[in-house]
PQR file of N, CA, C, O and H, with PARSE charges and radii, in Angstrom:
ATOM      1  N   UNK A   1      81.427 128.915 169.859 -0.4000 1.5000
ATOM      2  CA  UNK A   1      81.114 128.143 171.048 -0.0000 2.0000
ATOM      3  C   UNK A   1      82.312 127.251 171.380  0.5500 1.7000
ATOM      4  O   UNK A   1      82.852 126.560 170.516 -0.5500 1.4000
ATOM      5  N   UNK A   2      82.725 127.285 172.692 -0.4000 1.5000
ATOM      6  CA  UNK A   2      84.007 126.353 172.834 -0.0000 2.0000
ATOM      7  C   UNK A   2      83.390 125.218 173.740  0.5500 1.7000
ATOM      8  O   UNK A   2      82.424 125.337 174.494 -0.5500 1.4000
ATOM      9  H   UNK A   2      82.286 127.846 173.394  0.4000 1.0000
ATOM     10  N   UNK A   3      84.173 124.057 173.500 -0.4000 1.5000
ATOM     11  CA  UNK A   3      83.744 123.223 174.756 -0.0000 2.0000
ATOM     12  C   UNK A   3      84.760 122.841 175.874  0.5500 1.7000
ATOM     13  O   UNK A   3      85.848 123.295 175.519 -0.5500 1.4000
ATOM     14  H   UNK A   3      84.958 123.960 172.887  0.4000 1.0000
ATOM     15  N   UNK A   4      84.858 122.299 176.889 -0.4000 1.5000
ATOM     16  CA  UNK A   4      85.418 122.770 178.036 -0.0000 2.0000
ATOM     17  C   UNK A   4      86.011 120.724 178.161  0.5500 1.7000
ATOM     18  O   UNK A   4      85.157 119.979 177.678 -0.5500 1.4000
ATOM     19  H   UNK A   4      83.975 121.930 177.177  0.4000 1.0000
ATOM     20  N   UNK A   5      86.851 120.238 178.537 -0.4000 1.5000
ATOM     21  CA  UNK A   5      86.232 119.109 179.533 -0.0000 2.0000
ATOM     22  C   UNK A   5      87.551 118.991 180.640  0.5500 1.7000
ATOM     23  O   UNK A   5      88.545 119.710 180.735 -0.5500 1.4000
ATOM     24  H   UNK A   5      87.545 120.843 178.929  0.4000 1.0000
ATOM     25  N   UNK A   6      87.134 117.767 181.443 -0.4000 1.5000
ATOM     26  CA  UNK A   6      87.712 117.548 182.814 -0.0000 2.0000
ATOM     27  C   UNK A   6      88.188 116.039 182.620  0.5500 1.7000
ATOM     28  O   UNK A   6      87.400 115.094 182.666 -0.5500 1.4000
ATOM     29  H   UNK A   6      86.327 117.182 181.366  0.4000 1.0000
ATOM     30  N   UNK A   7      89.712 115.894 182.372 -0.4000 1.5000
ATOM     31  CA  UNK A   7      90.037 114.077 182.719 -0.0000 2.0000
ATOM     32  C   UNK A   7      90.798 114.211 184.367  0.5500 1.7000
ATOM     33  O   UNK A   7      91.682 114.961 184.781 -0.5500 1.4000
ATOM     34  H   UNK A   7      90.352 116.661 182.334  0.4000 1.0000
ATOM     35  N   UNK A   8      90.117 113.280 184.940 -0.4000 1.5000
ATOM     36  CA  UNK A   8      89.637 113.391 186.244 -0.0000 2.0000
ATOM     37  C   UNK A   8      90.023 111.392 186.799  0.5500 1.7000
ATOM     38  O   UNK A   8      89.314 110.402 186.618 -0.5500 1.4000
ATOM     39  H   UNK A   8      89.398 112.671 184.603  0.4000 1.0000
ATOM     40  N   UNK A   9      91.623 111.529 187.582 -0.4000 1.5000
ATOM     41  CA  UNK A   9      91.606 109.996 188.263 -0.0000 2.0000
ATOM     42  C   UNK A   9      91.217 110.212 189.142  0.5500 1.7000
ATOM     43  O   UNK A   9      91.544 111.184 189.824 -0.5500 1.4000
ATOM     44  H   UNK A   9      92.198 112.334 187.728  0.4000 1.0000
ATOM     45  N   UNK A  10      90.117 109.117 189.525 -0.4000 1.5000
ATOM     46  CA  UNK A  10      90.216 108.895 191.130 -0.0000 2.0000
ATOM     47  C   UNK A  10      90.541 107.367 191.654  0.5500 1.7000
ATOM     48  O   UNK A  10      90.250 106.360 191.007 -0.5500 1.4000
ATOM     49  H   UNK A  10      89.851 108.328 188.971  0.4000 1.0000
ATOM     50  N   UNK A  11      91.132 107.368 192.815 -0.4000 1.5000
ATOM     51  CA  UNK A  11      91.468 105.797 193.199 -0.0000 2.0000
ATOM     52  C   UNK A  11      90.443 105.770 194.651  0.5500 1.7000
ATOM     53  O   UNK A  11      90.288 106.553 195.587 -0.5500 1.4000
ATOM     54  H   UNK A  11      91.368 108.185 193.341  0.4000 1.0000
ATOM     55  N   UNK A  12      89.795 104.295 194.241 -0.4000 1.5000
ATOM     56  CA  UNK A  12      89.119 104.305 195.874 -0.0000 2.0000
ATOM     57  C   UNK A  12      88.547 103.261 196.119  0.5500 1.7000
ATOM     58  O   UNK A  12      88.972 102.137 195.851 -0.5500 1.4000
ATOM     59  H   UNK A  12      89.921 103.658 193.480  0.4000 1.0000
ATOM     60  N   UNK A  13      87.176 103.626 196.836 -0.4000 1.5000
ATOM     61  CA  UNK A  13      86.329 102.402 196.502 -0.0000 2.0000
ATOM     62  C   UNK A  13      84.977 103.242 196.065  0.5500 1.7000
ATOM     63  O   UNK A  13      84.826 104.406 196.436 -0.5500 1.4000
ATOM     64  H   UNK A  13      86.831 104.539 197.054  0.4000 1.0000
ATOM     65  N   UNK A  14      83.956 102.521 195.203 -0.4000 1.5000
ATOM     66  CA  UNK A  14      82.660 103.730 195.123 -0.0000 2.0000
ATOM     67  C   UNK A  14      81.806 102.830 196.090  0.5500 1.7000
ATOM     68  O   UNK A  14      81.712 101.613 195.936 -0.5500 1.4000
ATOM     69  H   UNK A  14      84.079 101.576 194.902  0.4000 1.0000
ATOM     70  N   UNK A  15      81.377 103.320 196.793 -0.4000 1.5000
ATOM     71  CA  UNK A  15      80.522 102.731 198.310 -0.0000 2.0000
ATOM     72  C   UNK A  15      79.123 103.292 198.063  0.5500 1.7000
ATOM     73  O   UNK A  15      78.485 103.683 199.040 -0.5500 1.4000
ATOM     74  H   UNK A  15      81.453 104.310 196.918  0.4000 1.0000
ATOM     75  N   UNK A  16      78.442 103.386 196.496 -0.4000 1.5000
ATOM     76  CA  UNK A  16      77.322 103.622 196.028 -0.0000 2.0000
ATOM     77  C   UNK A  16      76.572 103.044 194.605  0.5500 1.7000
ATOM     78  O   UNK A  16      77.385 103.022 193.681 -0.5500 1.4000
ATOM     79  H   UNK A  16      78.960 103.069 195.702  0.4000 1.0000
ATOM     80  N   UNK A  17      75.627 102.716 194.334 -0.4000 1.5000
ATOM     81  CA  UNK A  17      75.362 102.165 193.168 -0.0000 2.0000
ATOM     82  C   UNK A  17      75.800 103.722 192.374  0.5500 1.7000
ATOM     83  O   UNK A  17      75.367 104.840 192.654 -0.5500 1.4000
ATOM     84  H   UNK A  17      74.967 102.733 195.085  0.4000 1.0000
ATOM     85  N   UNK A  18      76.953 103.280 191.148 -0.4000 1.5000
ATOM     86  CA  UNK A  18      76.573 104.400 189.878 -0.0000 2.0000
ATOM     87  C   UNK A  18      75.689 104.769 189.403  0.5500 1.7000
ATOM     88  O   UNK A  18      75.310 103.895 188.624 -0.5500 1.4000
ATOM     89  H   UNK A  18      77.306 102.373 190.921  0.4000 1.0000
ATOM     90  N   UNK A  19      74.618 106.171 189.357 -0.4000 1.5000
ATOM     91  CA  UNK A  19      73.988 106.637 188.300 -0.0000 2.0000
ATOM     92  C   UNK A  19      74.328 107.761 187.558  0.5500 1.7000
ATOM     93  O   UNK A  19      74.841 108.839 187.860 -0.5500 1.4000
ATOM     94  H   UNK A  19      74.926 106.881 189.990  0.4000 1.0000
ATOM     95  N   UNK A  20      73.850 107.176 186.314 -0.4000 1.5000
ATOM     96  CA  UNK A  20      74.263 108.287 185.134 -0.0000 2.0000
ATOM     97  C   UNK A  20      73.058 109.046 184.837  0.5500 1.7000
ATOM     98  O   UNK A  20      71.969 108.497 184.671 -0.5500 1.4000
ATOM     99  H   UNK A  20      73.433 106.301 186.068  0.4000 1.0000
ATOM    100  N   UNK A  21      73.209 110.086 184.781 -0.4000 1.5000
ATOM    101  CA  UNK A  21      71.911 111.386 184.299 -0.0000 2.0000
ATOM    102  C   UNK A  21      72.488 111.580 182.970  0.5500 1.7000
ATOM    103  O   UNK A  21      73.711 111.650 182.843 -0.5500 1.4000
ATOM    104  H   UNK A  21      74.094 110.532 184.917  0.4000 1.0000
ATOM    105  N   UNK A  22      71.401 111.706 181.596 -0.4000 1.5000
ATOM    106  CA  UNK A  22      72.058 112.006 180.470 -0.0000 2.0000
ATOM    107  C   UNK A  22      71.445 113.728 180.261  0.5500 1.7000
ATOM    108  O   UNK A  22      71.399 114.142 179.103 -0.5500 1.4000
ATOM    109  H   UNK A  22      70.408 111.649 181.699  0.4000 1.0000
ATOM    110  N   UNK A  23      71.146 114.351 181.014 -0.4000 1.5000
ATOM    111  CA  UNK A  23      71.425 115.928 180.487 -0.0000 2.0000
ATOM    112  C   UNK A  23      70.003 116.015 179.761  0.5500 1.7000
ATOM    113  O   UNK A  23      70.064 116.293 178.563 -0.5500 1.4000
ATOM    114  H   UNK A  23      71.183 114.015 181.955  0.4000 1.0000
ATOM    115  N   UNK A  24      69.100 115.875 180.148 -0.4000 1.5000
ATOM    116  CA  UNK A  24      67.961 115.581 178.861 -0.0000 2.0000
ATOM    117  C   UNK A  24      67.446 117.263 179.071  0.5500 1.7000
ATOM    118  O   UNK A  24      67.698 118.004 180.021 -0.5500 1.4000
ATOM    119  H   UNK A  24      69.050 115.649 181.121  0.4000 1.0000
ATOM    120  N   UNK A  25      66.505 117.602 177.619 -0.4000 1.5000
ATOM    121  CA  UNK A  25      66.388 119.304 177.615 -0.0000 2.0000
ATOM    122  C   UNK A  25      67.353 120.206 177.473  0.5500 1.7000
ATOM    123  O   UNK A  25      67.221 121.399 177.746 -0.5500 1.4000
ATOM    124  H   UNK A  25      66.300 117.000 176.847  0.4000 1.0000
ATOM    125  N   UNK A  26      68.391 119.664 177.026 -0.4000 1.5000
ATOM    126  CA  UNK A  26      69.746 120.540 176.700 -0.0000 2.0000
ATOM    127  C   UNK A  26      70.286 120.694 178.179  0.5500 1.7000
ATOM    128  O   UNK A  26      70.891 121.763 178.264 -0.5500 1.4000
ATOM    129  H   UNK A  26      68.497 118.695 176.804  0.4000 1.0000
ATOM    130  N   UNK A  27      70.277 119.979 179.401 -0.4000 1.5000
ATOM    131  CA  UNK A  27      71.112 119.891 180.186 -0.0000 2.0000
ATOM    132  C   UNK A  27      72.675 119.082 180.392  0.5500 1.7000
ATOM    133  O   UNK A  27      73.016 118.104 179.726 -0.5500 1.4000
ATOM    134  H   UNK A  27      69.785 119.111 179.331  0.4000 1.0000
ATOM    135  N   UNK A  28      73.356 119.613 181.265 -0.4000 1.5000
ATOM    136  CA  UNK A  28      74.741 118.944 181.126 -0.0000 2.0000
ATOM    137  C   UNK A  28      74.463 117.634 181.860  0.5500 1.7000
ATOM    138  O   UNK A  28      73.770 117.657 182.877 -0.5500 1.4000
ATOM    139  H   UNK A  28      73.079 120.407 181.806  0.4000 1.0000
ATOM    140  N   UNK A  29      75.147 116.099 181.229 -0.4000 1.5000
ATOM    141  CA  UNK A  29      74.953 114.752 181.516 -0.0000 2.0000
ATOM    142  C   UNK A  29      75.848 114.530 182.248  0.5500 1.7000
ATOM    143  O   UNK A  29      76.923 114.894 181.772 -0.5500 1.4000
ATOM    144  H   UNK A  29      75.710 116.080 180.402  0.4000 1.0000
ATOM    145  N   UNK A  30      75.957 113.771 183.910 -0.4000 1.5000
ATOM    146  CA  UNK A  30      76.872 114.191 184.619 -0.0000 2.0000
ATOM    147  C   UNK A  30      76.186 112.772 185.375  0.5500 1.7000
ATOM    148  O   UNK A  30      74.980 112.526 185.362 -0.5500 1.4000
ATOM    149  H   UNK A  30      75.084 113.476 184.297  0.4000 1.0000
ATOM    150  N   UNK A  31      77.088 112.032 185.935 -0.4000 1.5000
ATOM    151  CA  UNK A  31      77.161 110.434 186.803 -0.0000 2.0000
ATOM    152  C   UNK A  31      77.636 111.161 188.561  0.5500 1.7000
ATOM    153  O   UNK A  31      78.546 111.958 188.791 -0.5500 1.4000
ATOM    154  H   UNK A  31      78.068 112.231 185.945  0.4000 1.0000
ATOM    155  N   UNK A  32      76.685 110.558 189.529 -0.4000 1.5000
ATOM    156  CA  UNK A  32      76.871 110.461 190.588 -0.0000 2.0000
ATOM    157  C   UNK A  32      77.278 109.299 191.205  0.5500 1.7000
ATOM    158  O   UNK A  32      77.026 108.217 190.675 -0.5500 1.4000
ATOM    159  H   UNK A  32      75.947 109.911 189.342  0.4000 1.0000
ATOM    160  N   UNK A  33      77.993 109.383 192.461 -0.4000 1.5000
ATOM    161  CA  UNK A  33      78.284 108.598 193.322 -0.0000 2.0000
ATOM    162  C   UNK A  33      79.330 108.453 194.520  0.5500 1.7000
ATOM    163  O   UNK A  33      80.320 109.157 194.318 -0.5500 1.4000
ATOM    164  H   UNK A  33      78.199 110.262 192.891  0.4000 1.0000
ATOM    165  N   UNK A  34      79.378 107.720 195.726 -0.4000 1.5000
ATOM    166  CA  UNK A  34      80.193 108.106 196.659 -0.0000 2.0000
ATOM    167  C   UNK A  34      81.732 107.294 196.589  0.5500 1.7000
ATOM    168  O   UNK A  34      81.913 106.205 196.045 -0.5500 1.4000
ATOM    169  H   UNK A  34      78.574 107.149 195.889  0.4000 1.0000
ATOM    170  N   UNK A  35      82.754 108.107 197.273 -0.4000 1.5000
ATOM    171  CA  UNK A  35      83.819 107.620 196.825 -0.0000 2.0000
ATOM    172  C   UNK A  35      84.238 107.486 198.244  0.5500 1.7000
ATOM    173  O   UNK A  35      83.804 108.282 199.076 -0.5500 1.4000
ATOM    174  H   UNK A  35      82.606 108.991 197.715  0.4000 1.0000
ATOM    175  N   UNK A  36      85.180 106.384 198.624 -0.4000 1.5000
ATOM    176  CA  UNK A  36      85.651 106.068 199.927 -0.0000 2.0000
ATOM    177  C   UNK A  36      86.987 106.338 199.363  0.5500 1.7000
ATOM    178  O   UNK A  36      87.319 106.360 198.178 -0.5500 1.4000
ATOM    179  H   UNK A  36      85.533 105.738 197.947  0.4000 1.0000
ATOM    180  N   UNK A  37      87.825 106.578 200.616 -0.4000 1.5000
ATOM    181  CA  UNK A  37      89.952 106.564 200.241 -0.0000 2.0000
ATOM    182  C   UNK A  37      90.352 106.770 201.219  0.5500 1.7000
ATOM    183  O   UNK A  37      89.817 107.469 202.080 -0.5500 1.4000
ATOM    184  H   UNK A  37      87.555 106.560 201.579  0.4000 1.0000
ATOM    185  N   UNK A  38      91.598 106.084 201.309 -0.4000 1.5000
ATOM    186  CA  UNK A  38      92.787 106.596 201.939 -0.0000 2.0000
ATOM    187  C   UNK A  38      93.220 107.534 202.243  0.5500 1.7000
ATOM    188  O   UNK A  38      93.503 108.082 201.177 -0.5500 1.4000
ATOM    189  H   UNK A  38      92.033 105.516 200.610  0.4000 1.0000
ATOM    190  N   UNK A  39      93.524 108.224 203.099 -0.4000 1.5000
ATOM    191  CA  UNK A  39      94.210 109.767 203.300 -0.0000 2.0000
ATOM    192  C   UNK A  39      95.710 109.182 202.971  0.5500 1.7000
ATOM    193  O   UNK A  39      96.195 108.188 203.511 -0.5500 1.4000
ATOM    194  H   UNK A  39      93.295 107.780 203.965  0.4000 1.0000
ATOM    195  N   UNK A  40      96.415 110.091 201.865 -0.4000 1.5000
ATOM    196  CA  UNK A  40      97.741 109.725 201.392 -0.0000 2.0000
ATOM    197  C   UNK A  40      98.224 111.242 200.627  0.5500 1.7000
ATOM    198  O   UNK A  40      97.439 112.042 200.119 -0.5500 1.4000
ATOM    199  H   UNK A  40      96.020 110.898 201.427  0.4000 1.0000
ATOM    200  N   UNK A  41      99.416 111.358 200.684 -0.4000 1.5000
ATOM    201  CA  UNK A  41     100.270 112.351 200.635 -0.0000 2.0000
ATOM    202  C   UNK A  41     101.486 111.815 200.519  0.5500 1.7000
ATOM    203  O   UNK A  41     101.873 110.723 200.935 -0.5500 1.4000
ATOM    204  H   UNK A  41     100.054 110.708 201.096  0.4000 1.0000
ATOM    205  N   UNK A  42     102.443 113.168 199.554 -0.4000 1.5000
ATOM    206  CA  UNK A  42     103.974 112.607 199.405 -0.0000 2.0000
ATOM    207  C   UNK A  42     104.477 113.751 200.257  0.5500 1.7000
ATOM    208  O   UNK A  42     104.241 114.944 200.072 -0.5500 1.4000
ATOM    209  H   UNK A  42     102.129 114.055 199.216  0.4000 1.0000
ATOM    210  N   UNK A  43     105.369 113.089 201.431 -0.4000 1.5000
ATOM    211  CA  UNK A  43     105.905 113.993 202.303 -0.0000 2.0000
ATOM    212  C   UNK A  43     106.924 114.144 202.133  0.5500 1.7000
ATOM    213  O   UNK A  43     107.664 113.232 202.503 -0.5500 1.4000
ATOM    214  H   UNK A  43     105.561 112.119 201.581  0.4000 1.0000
ATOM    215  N   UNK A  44     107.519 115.300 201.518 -0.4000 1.5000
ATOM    216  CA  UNK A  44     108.197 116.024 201.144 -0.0000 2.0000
ATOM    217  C   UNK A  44     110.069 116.092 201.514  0.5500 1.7000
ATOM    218  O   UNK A  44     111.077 115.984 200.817 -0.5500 1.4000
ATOM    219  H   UNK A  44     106.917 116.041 201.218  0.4000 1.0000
ATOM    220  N   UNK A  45     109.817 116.314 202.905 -0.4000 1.5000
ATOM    221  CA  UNK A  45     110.686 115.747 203.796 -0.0000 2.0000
ATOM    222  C   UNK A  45     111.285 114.589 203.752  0.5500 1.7000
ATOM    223  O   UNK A  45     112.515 114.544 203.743 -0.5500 1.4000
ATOM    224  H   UNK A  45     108.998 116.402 203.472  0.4000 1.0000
ATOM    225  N   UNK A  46     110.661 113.667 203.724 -0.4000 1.5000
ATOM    226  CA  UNK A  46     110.920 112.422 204.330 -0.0000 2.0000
ATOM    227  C   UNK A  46     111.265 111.364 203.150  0.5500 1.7000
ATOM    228  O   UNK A  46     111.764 110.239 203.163 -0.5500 1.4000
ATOM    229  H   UNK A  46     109.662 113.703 203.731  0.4000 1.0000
ATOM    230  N   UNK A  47     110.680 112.399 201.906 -0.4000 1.5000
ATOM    231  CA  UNK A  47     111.233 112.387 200.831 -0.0000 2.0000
ATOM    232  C   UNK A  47     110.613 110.731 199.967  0.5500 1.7000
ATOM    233  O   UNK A  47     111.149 110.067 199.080 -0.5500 1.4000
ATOM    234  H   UNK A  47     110.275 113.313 201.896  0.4000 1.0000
ATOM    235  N   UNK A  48     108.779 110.449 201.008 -0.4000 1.5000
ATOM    236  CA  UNK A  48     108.326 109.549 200.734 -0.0000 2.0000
ATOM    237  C   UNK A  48     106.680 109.379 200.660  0.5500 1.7000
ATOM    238  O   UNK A  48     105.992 110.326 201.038 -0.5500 1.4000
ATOM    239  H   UNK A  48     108.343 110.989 201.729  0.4000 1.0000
ATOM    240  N   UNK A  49     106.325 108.696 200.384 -0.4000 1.5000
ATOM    241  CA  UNK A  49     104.533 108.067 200.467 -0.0000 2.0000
ATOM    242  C   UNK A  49     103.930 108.206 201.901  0.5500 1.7000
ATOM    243  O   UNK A  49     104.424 107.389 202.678 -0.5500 1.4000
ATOM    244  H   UNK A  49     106.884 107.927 200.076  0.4000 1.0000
ATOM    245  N   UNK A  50     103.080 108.949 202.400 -0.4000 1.5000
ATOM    246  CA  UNK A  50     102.420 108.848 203.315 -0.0000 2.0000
ATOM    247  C   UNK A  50     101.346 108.493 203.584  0.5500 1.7000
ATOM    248  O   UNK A  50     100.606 108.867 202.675 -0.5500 1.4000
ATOM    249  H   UNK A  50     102.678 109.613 201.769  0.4000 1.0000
ATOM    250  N   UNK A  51     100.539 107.714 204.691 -0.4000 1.5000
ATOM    251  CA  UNK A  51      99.242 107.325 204.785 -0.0000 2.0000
ATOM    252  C   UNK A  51      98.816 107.563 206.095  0.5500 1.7000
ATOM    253  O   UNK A  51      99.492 107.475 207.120 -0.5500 1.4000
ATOM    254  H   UNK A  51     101.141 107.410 205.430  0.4000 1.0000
ATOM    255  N   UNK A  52      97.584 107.885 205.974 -0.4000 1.5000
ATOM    256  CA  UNK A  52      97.055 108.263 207.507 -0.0000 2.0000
ATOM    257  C   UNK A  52      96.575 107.244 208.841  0.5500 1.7000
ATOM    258  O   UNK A  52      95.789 106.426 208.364 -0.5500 1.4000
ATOM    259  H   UNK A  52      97.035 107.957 205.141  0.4000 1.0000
ATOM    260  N   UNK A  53      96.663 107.117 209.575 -0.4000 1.5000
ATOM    261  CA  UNK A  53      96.335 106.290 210.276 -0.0000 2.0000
ATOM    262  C   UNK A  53      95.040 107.051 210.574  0.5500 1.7000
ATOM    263  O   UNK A  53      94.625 108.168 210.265 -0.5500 1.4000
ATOM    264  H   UNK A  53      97.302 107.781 209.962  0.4000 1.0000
ATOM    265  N   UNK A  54      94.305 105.491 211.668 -0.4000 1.5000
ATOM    266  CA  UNK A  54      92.889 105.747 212.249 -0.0000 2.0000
ATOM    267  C   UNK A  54      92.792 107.074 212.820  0.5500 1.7000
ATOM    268  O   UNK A  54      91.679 107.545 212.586 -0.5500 1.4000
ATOM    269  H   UNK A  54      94.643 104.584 211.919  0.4000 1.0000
ATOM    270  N   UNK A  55      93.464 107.776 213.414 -0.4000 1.5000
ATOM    271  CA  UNK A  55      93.791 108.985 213.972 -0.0000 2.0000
ATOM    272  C   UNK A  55      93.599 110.125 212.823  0.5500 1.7000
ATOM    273  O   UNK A  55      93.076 111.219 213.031 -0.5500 1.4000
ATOM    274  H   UNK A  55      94.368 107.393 213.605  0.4000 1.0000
ATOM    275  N   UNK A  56      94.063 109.722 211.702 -0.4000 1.5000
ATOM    276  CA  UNK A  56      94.552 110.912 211.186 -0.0000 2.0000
ATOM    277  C   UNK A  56      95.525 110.964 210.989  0.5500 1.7000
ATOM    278  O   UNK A  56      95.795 111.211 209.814 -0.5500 1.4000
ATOM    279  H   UNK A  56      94.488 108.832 211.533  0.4000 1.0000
ATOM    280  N   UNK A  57      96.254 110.847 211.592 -0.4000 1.5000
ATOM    281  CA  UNK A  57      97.914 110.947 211.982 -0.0000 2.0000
ATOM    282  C   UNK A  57      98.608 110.118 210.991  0.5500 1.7000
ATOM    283  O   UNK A  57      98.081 109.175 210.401 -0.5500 1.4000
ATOM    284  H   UNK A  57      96.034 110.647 212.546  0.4000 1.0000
ATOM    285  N   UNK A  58     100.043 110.590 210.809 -0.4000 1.5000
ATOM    286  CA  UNK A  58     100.647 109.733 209.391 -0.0000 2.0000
ATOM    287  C   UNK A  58     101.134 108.370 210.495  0.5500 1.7000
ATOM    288  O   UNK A  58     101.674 108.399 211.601 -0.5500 1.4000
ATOM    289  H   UNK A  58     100.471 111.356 211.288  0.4000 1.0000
ATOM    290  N   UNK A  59     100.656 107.183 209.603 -0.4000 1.5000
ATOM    291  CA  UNK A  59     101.660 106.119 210.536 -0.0000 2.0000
ATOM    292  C   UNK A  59     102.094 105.350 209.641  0.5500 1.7000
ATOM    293  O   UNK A  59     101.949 104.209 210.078 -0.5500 1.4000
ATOM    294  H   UNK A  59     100.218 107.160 208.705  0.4000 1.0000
ATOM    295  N   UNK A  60     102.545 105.321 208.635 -0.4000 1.5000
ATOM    296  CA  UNK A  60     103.439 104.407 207.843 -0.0000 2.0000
ATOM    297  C   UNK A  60     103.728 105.478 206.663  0.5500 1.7000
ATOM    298  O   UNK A  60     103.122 106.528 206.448 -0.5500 1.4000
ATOM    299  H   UNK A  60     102.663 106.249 208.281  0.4000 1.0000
ATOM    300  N   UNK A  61     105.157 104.749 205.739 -0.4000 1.5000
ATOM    301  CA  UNK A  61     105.726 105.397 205.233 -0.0000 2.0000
ATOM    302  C   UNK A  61     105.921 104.295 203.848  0.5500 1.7000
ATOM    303  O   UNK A  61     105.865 103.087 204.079 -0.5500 1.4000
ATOM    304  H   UNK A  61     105.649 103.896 205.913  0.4000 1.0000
ATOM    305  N   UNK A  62     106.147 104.782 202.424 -0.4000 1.5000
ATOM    306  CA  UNK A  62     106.081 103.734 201.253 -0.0000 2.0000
ATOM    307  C   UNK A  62     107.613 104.610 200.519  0.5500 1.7000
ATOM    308  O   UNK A  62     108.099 105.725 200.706 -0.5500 1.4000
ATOM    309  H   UNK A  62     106.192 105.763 202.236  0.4000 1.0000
ATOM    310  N   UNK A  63     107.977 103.481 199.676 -0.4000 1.5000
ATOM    311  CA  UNK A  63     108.923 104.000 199.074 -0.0000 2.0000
ATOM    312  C   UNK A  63     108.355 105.269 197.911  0.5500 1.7000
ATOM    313  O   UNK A  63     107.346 105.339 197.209 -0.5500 1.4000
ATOM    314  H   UNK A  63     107.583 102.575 199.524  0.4000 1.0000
ATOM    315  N   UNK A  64     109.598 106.231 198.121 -0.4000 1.5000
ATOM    316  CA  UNK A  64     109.619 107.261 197.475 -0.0000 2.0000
ATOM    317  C   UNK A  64     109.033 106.500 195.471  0.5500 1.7000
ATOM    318  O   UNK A  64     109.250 105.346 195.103 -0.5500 1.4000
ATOM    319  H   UNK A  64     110.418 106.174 198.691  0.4000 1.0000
ATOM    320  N   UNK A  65     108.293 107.654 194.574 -0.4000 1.5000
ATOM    321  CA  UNK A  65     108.031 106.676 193.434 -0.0000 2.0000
ATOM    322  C   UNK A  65     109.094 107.521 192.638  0.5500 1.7000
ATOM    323  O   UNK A  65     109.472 108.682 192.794 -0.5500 1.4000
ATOM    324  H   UNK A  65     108.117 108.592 194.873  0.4000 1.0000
ATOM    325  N   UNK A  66     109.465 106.509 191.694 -0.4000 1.5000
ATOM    326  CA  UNK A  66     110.285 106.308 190.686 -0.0000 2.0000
ATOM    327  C   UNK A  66     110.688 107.803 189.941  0.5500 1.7000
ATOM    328  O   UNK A  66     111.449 107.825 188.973 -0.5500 1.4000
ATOM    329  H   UNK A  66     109.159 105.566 191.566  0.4000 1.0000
TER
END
């Protein structure tokens, strides 16, 4: 039998109370909840940090990271 797992960042805000389910009956134990974020991307090009504006649309730019 192998076991599997997932390390998993997320950055955001959680815009829900956490609940945890513990798997009871030999089910898998697994936590819900909603995650809010930023639309952000490293643009390639530009050879920097991108963020989305209200649109969608990229409107600011962050220094390239280290």
């Amino acid at each position: 039998m192998s076991t599997h797992s997932l390390d998993l960042t997320l950055v955001g805000w959680i815009a829900t109370p956490v609940r945890h389910y513990p798997g009871t009956d030999g089910g898998t134990p697994y936590t819900s909840f909603r995650l809010a974020s930023t639309r952000r991307w490293f643009d390639r090009e530009q050879g920097c940090g991108r963020t989305a504006g209200p649109s969608g649309s990229p409107s600011s730019a962050s220094a390239a990271p280290p």
